[in-house]
C-alpha positions in Angstrom: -139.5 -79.7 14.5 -139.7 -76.0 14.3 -140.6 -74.5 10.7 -137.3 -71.9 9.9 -139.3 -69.9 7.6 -141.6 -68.8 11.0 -140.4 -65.2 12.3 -138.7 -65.1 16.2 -141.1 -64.2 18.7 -141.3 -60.5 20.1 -139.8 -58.9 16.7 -142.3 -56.8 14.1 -142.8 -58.5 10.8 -141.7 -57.0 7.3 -145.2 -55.2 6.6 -145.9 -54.1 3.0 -142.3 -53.9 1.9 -141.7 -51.9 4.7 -139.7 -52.6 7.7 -140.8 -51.5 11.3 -137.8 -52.5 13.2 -137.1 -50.6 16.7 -134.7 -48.3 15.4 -131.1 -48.1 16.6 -129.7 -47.5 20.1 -129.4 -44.1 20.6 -132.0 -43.2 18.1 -135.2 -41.2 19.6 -137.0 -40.7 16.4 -136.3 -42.8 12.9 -136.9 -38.9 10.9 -134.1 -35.9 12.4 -136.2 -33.2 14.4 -136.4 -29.8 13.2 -134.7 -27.1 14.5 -137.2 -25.0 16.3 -134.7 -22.1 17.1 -134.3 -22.0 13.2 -138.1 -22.3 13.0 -139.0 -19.2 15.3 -136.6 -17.1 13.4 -138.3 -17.9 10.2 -141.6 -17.3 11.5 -143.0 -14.1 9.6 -144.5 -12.1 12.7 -142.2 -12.8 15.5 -141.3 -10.7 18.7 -138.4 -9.5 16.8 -140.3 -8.4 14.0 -143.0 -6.2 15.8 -142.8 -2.4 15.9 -145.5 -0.8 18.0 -148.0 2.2 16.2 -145.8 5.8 16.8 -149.6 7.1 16.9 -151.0 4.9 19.2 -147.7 5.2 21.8 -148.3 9.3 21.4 -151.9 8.9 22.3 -151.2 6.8 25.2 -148.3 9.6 26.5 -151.3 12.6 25.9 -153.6 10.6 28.2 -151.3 9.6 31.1 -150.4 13.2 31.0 -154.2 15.0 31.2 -154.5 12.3 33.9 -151.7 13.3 36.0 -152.6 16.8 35.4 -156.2 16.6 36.5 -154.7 14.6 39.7 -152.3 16.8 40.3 -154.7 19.7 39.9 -157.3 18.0 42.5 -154.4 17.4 45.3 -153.4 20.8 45.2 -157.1 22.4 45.4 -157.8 20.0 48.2 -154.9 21.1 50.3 -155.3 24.8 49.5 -159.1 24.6 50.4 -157.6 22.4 53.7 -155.1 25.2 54.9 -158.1 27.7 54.5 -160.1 25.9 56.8 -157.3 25.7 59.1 -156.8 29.2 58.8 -160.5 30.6 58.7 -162.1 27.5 60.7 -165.9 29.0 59.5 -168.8 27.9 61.4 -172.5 28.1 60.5 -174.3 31.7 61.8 -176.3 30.9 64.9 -180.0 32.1 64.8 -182.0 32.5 68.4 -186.1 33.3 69.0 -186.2 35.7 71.7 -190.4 36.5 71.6 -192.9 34.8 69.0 -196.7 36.3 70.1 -200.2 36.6 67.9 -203.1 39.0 67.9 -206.6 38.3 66.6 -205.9 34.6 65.9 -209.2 33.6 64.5 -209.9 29.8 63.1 -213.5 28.9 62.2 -215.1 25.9 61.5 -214.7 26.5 57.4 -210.9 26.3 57.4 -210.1 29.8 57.0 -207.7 31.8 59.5 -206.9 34.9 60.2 -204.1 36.7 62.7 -201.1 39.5 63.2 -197.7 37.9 64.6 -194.5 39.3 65.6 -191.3 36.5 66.0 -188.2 38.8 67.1 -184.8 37.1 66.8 -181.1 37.4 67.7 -179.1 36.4 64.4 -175.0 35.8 65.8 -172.2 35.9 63.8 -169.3 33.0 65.4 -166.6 33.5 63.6 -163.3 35.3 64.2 -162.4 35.9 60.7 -165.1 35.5 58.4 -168.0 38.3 57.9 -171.4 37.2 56.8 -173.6 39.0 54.1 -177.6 37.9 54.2 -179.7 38.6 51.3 -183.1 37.4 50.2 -184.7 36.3 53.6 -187.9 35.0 53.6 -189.8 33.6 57.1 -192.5 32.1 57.5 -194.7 30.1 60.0 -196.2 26.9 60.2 -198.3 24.7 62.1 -197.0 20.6 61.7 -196.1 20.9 57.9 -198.9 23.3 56.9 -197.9 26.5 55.9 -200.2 29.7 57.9 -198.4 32.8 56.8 -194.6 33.6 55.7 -193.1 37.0 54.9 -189.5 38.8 54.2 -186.8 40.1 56.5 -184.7 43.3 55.0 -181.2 41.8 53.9 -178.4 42.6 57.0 -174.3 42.2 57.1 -172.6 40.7 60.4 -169.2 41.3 61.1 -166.9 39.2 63.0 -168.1 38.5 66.6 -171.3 40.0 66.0 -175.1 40.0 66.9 -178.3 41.5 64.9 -181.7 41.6 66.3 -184.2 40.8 63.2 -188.3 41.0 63.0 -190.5 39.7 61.1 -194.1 40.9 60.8 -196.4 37.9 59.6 -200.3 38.1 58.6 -202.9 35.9 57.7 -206.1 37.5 56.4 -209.1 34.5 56.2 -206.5 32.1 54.6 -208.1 28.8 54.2 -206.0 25.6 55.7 -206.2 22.1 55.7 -209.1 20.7 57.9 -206.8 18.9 59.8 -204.7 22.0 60.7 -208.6 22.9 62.2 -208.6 20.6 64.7 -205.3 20.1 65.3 -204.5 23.7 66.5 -208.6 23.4 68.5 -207.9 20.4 70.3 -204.3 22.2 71.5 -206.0 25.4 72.5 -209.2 23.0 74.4 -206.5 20.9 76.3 -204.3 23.1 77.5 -204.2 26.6 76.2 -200.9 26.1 74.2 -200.5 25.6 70.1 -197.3 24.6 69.2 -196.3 26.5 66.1 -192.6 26.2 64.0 -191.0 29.1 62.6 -188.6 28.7 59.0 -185.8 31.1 57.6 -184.0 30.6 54.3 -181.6 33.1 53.0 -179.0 33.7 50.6 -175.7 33.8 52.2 -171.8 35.1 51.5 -169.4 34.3 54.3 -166.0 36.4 53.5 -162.4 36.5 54.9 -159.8 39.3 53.5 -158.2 38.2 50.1 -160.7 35.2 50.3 -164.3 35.8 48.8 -166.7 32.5 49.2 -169.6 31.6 46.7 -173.2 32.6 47.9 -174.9 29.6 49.7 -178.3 28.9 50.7 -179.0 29.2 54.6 -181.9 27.3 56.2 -183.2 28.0 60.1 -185.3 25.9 61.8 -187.0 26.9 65.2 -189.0 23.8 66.1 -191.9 23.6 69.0 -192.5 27.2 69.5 -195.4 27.0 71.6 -197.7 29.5 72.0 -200.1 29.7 75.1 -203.6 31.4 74.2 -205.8 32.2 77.2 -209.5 30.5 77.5 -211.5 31.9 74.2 -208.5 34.3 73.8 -206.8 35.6 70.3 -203.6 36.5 71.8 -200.9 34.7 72.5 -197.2 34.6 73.6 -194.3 32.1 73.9 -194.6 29.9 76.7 -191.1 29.3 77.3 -187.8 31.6 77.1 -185.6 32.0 74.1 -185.4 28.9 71.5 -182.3 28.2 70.2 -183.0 27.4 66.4 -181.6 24.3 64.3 -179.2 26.0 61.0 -177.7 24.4 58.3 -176.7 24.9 54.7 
């Protein structure tokens, strides 16, 4: 027979005094749940609660307005300086060798050269609307990257449209070179007579329109193989081919 003291099968037993019973139908929890709404409204620093810093939100105003300002202030300088090159369309001064000759070119076996040379150019103005003010020319001739001689060209204005003929005088009185620069310019003259020689210009330059003054820029010219044929044990020489249009830039 079954003892009647022993507990049913499948139910808890009375633990320390304590009873562990499921709890009732309908009964999620044996202790009531808090009330969270209750409990977020109690909650020292809530949503509700915060005030945002007066100095920090006039800070933030100052900034987003220096920014707009300065992007503001951009567009509008880029659209004026746009419109101006619609109006003025500028283009860069076009620069032209019409002779390039030497006299008593002498190069000797120490390094040391000596010679008279005249390079005449034809300086034109393209624009319509813009004027062009040279100042501080300085010229000068070289043979590969060595420098043989350079002088200045008196400053000149160019109106619209036009052309100036410039000269530059260059001498070289027993300057000493590179070795290199030696043979290189021999071996020229002993193959075929010609030394090819490159002529530089850099100048200062203003290019105006009425009502609209520009900021002085500086102007480089480059007038690459400018070769010069010298006669068999000659020391004069003359450009071989006809004018060379030069290579300008800012």
């Amino acid at each position: 027979m079954e003892d009647p003291n022993r507990p049913v099968t499948g139910y808890p037993v009375n633990t320390n005094g304590y009873s562990i019973n499921p709890p009732p139908a309908g009964t999620a929890y044996p202790y009531a749940a808090p009330n969270s709404y209750t409990s977020y409204q109690n909650y020292p620093y809530s949503q509700q609660s915060y005030q945002p810093d007066p100095a920090l939100v006039r800070r933030a105003t100052c900034v987003r307005r220096i920014f707009a300002f300065i992007v503001g202030l951009v567009i509008i300088s880029g659209t004026i300086a746009f419109i101006a090159w619609i109006v003025l369309r500028p283009q860069l001064p076009e620069f032209r060798v019409d002779s390039f000759s030497f006299s008593n070119f002498i190069i000797t076996n120490d390094s040391l050269v000596s010679f008279t040379s005249e390079a005449r150019l034809t300086a034109r103005n393209p624009n319509k609307k813009m004027t062009v003010d040279y100042d501080h020319i300085v010229a000068m001739i070289l043979y590969k990257s060595e420098t043989l001689s350079d002088t200045t060209v008196p400053p000149f204005f160019q109106d619209t449209k036009n052309e100036t003929s410039l000269k530059a005088n260059f001498a070289a009185a027993g300057s000493f070179v590179d070795k290199s620069v030696v043979d290189g310019i021999n071996n020229e003259r002993d193959n075929n007579g010609n030394v090819g020689f490159r002529l530089r210009m850099f100048s200062t330059v203003r290019l105006e329109a009425k009502a609209w003054p520009t900021r002085k820029r500086s102007l480089k010219v480059f007038c690459e193989d400018l070769a010069v044929a010298f006669p068999s044990n000659g020391r004069s020489g003359t450009l071989t081919s006809g004018p060379k249009q030069c290579h300008v830039g800012f």
